[in-house]
N, C-alpha and C positions, 0 to 999 in steps of 0.2 A: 664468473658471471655475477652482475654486483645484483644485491634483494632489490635496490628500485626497479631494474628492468625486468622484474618479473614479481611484484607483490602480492601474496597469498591473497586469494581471491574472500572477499567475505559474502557470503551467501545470507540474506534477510528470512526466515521462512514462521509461519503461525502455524498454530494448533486449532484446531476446529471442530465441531461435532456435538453432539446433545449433552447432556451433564451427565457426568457418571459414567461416559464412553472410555475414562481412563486418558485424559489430557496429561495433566499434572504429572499421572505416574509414567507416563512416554517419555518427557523431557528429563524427569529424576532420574529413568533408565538409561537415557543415551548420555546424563552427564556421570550417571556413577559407573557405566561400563565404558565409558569412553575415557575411565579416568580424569575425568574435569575438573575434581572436586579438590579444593584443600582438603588435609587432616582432618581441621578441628571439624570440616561439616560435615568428613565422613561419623566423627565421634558424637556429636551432636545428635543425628540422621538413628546410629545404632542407640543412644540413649533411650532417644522417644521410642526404639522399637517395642517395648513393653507394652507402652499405649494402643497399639494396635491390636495386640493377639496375636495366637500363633509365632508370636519372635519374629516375626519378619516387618524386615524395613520400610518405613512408610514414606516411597521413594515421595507422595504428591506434595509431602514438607518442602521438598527444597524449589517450588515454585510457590504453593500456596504461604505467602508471607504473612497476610494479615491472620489477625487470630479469629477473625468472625470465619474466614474460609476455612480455619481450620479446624475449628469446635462445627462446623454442620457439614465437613469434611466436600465442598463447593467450591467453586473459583469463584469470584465477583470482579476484581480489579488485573486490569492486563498488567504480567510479571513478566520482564525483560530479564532474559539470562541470555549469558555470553559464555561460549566455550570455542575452545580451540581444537584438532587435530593437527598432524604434520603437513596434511593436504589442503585444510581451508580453515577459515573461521570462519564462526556458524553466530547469530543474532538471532536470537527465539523469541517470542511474544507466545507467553501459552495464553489465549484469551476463553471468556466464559463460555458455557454452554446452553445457560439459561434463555430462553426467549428475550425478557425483558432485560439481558445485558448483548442483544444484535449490537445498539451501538457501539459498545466497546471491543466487538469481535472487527466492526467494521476500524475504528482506529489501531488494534494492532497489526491490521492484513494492509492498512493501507501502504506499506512502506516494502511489502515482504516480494521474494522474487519467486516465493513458491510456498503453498498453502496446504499442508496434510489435514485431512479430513476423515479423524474419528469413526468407525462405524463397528457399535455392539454386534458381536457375530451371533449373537441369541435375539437380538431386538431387529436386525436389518435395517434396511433403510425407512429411513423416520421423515418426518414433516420437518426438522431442526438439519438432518440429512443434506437433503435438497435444498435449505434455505442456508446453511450454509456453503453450498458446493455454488449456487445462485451468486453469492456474495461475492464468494472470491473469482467467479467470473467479470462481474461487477464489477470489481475491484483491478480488474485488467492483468492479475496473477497468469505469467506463464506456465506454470507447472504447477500439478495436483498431482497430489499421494492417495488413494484412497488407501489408511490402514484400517485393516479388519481386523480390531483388537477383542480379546478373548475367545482366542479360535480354541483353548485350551476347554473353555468352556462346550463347547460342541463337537468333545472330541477329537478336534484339527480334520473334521470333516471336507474333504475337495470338495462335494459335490454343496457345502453349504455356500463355501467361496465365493464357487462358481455362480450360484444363485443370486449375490450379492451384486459381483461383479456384472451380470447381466440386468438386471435392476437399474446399475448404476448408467452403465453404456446404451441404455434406453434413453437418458432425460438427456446425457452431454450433449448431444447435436444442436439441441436447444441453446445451448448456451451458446457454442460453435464461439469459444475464446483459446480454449487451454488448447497449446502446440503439444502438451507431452502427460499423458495420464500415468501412472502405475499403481498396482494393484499390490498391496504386499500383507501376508497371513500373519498376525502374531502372537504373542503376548507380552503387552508390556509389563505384566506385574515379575513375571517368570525371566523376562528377557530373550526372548524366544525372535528370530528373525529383526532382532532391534539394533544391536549392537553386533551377534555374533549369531553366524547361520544358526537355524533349529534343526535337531535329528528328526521332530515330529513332521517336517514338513517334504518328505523326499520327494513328493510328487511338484514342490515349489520350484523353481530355477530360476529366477529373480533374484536381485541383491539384493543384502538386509537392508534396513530402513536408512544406516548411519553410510554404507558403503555407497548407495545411491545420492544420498545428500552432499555426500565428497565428490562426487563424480557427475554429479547432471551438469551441462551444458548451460553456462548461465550466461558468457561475454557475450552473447548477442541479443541479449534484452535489453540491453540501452541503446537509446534511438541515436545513430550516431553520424544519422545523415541530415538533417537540418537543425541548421543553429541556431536556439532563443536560449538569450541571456538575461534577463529580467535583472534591474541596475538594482541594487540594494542600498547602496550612496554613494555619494562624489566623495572622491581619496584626496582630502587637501590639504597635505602633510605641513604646509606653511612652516618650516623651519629655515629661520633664521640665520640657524648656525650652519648649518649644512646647504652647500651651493648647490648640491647636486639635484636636491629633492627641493628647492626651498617655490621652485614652481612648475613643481609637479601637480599632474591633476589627471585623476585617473578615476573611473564606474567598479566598482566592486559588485562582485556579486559571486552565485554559483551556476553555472552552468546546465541550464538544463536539459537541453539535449546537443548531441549536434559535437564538430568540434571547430576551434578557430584559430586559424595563424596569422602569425606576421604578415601584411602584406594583401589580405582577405579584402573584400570590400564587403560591405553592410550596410544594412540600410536602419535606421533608427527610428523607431514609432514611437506613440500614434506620430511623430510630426511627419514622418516619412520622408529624410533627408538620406543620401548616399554619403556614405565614404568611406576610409580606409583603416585598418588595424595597425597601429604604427609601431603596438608595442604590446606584450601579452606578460603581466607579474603574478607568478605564483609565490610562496610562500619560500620558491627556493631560488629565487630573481627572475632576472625576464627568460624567456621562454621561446622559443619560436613556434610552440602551436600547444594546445591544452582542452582538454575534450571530459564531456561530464563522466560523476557529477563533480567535477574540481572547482574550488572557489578560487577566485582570479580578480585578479584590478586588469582593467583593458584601458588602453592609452589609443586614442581616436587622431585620427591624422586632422581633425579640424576642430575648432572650437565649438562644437553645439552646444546649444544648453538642453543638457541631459540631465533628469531628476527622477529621484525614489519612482519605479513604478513604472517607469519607460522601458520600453523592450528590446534590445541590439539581436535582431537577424540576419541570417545570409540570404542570397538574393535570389535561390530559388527554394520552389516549397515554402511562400511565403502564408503566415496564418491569417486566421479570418478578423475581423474589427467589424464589433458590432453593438448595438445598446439593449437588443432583442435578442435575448440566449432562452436556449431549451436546454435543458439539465434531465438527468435522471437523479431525485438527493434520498438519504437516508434521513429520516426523520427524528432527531433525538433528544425532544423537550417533551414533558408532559404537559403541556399546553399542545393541543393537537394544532394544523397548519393549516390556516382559512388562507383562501387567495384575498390579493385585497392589503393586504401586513407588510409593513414597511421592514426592509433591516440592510445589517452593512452587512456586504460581502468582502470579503479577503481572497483576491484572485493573485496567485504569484506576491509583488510585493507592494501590493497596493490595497487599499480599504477605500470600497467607494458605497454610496447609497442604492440600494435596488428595492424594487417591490415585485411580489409574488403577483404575478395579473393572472395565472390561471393553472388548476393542479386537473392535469391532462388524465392521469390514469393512476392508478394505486396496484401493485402487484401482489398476484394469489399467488401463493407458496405450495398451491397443494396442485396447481397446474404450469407453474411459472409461466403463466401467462398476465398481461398489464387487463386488467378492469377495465375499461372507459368511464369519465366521469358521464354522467346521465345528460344528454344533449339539451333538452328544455325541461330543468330541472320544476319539481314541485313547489313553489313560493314558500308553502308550510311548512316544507320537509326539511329535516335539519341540511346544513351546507355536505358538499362532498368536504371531507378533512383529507392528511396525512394522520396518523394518532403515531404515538413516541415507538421506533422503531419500524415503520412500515415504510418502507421505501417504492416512490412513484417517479412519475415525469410531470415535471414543472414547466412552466415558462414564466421569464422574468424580465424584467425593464430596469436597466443600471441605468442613475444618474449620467454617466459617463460613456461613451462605448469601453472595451475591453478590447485587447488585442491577445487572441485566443487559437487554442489547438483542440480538435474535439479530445476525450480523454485517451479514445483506444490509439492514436496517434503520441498522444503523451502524456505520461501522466501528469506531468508537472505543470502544465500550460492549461492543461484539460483539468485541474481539479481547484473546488473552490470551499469553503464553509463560509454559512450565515451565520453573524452575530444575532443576536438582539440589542438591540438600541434599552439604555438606559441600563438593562443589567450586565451587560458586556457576556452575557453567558454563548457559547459556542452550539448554537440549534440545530445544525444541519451539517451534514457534507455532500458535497456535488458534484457530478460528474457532465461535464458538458459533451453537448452531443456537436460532432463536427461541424463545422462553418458552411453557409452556406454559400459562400464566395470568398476568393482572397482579398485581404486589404487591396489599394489602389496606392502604392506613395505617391504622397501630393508633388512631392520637391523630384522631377527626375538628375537633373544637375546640383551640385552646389555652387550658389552663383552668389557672390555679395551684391 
């Protein structure tokens, strides 16, 4: 059986939870018991062990990279670490715990197919708890871990677990995203139920944290029934020498949901013209079908003019086109967010102008419930804001309509971030809320 037809699956997954929940030292356990590590970083890793006391290793070094995280022993910047087992490769994002670094919790979970969330077995569930269990629901993550790190600390008490666990499966409903929760006792500093079962936990029967990461069920979290391909650019090899390609012309891009073959028909937005897949190029020639997220050049049976930012869908389950979007966004400028503020949006592969016309609600973390902004507000009284890290629902007016998927449908069609104009800085990210109608294609023939 050749490795293409069955490529070790790679699993996206973040770290989560209030600071000092023992992130850092989770990731360092599962790469230094899972054997991940080159030499030199095991030799490195025991070097520093002096620094710490007591001689033992100070596994949160080998994520916390900058030296500010690691002189006040904190995360601040999300560290990307890659490890492999026989059974999968694994993509980690240990992100902070800080309050005032949510943003950066919400950029490394945006990508991840499953989100472990931190919880002190002395502190239980906290306000940072909930708000990030909130996020990565938000964030449209299939799968949550809760790990209950320093169970050592409590003894490896069931009955504290327990109390956590019941804690926790109170708010989920709320959230009513995640298909698959689990519960698992640890310690990561000890290595306890991380890597390799714990003796302390006989009453656990759950698999360790690394055995469940190997084995959850991940191929069916890509949406693999309707196809948006967002064009990235026209492939116009214009070679001269070469007869083959010399007029060729072909949409590159990557696939965002959905898959597509030879032969397919589609329709092309916003212009909303039909017709045919004539020809599908991966990286390893043409193809007769290709499904996300693969990056692809697609050869169209007619000549349209198709450019950066146009959409190639299938012809059912088609998405919504609109100039009036409602979003839920995460907030992440210290200039807090007035309605009324002009900025570009980057939806898929497009930048267009939009203004904020109205911030609907602002969410309390301590009920996950949305606020309302105040219906006839006080003239005197300061504006309803966003402030940096507090995530609401918006509504917005794009220059242009958008041809769109709400997010829990996709995340790729469904998610967007706001620039600001002038300093190009990245202010926001967005989650659109589903369409209220499907586009209409204008063109139902293609007719010259």
């Amino acid at each position: 059986m050749s490795h293409s037809q069955h490529p070790i699956e790679l699993l996206r997954f973040n770290t989560c939870g209030s600071v000092d929940d023992g992130k850092s030292t989770l990731i360092g356990r599962l790469l230094y018991d899972s054997k991940s590590l080159m030499e030199d970083q095991v030799e490195a890793l025991e070097k520093s062990a002096d620094i710490t006391g007591g001689g033992q290793i100070n596994l949160a070094n080998l994520t916390d990279g900058l030296r500010a995280e690691r002189e006040q022993g904190i995360t601040i910047d999300v560290a990307y670490r890659y490890f492999a087992t026989p059974k999968r490769k694994f993509i980690v994002a240990d992100t902070p715990g800080h309050v005032q670094y949510t943003r950066n919790m919400v950029t490394g979970a945006s990508t991840a197919n499953l989100s472990i969330v931190l919880v002190d077995a002395r502190q239980g569930v906290i306000e940072q708890t909930r708000r990030h269990t909130y996020i990565a629901a938000l964030l449209g993550i299939p799968h949550l871990v809760i790990a209950i790190n320093k169970m050592d600390l409590v003894d490896w008490k069931q009955e504290r677990f327990q109390e956590i666990r019941d804690e926790i499966e109170d708010f989920l409903p709320k959230l009513d995203v995640f298909r698959d929760v689990k519960f698992i006792p640890m310690s990561a500093l000890n290595g306890d139920n991380v890597v390799d079962a714990s003796k302390h936990t006989p009453w656990y029967e759950g698999p360790t944290l690394l055995g469940h990461l190997e084995n959850v069920h991940i191929a069916s979290d890509w949406n693999l029934s309707t196809l948006r391909f967002p064009v990235q650019w026209v492939n116009r090899p214009n070679n001269p020498t070469d007869q083959t390609v010399h007029d060729f012309r072909g949409l590159s891009g990557q696939i965002a949901s959905g898959i597509v073959r030879k032969g397919q028909q589609v329709v092309v937005l916003p212009i909303g013209i039909k017709t045919t897949v004539k020809d599908v190029w991966t990286y390893g020639g043409s193809q007769p079908e290709a499904f996300c997220p693969q990056s692809v050049t697609l050869c169209l049976e007619h000549d349209i003019d198709v450019s950066r930012g146009d959409m190639i869908v299938g012809l059912d389950n088609l998405p919504g086109r609109s100039a009036e979007l409602q979003a839920r966004i995460c907030w992440m400028h210290s200039r807090p967010l007035q309605a009324g503020r002009k900025y570009f949006i980057k939806h898929t592969t497009q930048t267009v102008q939009a203004v904020v016309t109205q911030i609907e609600s602002r969410i309390n973390f301590d009920t996950l419930e949305p606020e309302p902004a105040p219906v006839n507000p006080d003239p005197s009284a300061a504006p309803f804001t966003l402030s940096m890290n507090d995530i609401g629902y918006i509504r917005l007016k794009t220059a242009k309509p958008l041809v769109f998927d709400g997010y829990t449908t996709n995340r790729l069609t469904g998610s967007f971030i706001l620039i600001e104009q002038g300093s190009n800085a990245t202010v926001a990210a967005g989650m659109l809320c589903s369409p209220t109608e499907a586009v209409q294609p204008e063109y139902t023939d293609f007719a010259i």
